[in-house]
N, C-alpha and C positions, 0 to 999 in steps of 0.2 A: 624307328626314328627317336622315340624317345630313351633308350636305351644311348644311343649314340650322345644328346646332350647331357643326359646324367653323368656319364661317364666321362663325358671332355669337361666340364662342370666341375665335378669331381677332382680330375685330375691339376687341373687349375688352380682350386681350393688347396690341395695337399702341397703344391708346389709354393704356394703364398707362404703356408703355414713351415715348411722346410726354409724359407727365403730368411726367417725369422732367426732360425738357428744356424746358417751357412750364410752371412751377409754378401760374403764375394763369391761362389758360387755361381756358374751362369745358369742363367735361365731354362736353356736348352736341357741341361743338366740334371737341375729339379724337377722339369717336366718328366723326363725320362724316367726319374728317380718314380715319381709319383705314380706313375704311368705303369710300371713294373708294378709298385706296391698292389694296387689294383688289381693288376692279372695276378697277382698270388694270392689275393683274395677271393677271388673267382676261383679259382683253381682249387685252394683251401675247402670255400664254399662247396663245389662240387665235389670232390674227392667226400666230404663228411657226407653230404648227401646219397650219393652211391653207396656208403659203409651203411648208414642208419636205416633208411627208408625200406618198410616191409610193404607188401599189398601187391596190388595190382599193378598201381602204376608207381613203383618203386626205381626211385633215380630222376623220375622225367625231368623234376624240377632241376635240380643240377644237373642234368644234360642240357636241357634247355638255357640255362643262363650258361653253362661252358657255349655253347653252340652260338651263343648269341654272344656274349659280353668278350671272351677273348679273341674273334677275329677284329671288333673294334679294338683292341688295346693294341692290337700287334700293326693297325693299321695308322695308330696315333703315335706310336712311336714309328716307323718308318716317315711318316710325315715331322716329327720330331727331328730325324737324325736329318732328311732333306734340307730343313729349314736350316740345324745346325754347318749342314756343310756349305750351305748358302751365305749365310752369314761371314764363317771361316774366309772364303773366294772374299767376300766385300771389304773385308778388313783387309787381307794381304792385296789386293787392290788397292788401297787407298795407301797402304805403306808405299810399294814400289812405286806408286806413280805421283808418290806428290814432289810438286815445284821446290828446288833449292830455293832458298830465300837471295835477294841480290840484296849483298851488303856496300849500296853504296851511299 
């Protein structure tokens, strides 16, 4: 659980801070954007982990955060891309269906 708020947290944060440099930009976007970053951090993380780690319990730590932090990232962006295509429907909805103005 707390893995899950750090990382949506997280991804949030990065997304504000990307907002700053891409002013138009949508939202859905930078989330994604950030979202990615993360899992290649994770990924980075664990790969270096598995390379360096000697002993006994060599690797666990980065198997363990791979095992845990990328099925949440894979699960924030498919809730990302939902939300985006959600959104997509709302707006071309409100295009086709709005009222001609009466010019009288």
């Amino acid at each position: 659980m707390f893995a899950i708020i750090i990382i949506t947290l997280s991804s949030f944060a990065i997304a504000k801070i990307l907002k700053k440099f891409a002013k138009n930009a949508s939202p859905y976007l930078l989330f994604a954007i950030a979202d990615i970053l993360i899992g290649l951090l994770i990924l980075g993380f664990a790969i270096y982990d598995f390379n360096t780690a000697v002993g006994e319990f060599a690797g666990i730590l980065g198997e363990m955060v791979l095992l845990i932090g990328e099925p949440i990232v894979v699960v924030l962006l498919i809730i990302d891309a939902i939300a985006w295509n959600m959104s997509r429907e709302n707006i071309k909805n409100k295009l086709y269906h709005t009222k001609p103005i009466n010019k009288e």
